[in-house]
N, C-alpha and C positions, 0 to 999 in steps of 0.2 A: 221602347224597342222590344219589336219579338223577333223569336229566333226561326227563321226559315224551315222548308223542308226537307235542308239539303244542307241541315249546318250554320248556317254563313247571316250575318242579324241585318232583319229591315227596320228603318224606320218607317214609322209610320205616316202616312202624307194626310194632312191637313192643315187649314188657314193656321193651326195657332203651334201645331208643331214647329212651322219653318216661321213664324213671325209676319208673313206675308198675308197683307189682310185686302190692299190693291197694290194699281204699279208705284204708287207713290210708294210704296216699301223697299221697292228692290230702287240699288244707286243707279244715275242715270247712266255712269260706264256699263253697268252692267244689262240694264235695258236694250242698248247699242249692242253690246258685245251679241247678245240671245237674238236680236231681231238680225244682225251679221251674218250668226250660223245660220239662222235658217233659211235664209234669201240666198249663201253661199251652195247649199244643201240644195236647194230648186233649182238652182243655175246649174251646177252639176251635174246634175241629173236630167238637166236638159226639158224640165217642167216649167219655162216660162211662161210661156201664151195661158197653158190651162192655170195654172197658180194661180195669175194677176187676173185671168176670168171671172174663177171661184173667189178671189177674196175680191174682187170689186163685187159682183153678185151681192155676195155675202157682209160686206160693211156694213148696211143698215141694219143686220141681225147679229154684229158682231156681240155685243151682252148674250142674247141666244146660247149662241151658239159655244159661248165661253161658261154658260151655265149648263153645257151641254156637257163640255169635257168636265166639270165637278162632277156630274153626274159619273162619270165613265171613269172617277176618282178611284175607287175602290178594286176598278178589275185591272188597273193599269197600276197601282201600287202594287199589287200582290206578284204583278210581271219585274217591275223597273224600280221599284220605292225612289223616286227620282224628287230632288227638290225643282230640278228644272220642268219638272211638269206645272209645279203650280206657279212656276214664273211666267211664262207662258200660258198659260187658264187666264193669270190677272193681267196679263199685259193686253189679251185679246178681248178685253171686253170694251175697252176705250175706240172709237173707232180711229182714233190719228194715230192709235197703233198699228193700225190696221193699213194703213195710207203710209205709215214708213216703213213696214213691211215692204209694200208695193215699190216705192222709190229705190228703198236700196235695191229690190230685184232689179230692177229694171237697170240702176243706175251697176249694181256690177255684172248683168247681161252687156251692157254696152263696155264696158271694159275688156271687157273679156272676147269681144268681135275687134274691139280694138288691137287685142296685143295680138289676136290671131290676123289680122291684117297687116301688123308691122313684122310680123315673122314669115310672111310671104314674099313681104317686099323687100 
C-alpha cells in the first residue's frame, strides 16, 4: 500500500494483490451480485437498447476487450484503487458473462415496465 496525494492509502490493483487471477476466483454470489449492479446501473439510467447493442456487438471480443480495461489498469487505480475493477476485467472476459449481463438487463428492464404498469393500474 502507498499513501496518496491527499493523505488517505491506496491499494494497489493487480491480479495477485486482490488474489483474482479469473472468474473462477470471485464466489459465485458475488459474480451475480457485480453482474446485478451493473445491469441495475443501465436500467437506471435508462441505457438499455444501447448497452445490450454494444455488448452483443462486443461478445465475440469480449477477452479483447477485457485485456483492454488491464491495460487501462494503472490510470483507473490511481483514480478508484477499486478491487471491483478487476472483478469486473475477469468476469468480462468469458463471453456467458457477457450473455448474463445481457439477460439480467433485459430481464430487470422488464420488471421495471412491469411495476410501472401496475402502478398505473
Amino acid at each position: 500500500m502507498r499513501q496518496g496525494q491527499h493523505g488517505n492509502w491506496i491499494q494497489g490493483g493487480d491480479p495477485y494483490t486482490y488474489g483474482i487471477h479469473s472468474a473462477e476466483d470471485i464466489p459465485k454470489e458475488r459474480r451475480r451480485e457485480i453482474i446485478g449492479k451493473i445491469a441495475q446501473e443501465i436500467v437506471d439510467r435508462g441505457m438499455v437498447a444501447p448497452a445490450i447493442f454494444f455488448l452483443e456487438l462486443a461478445k465475440p471480443l469480449s477477452f479483447i476487450g477485457s485485456q483492454l480495461m488491464v491495460m487501462a489498469n494503472p490510470m483507473v487505480q490511481l483514480i478508484f484503487g477499486s478491487k471491483a475493477y478487476w472483478e469486473i476485467t475477469v468476469l468480462m472476459e468469458k463471453r456467458e458473462n457477457v450473455e448474463l449481463l445481457i439477460q439480467e438487463i433485459e430481464r430487470r428492464n422488464d420488471e421495471k415496465r412491469r411495476n410501472k404498469k401496475d402502478t398505473r393500474n
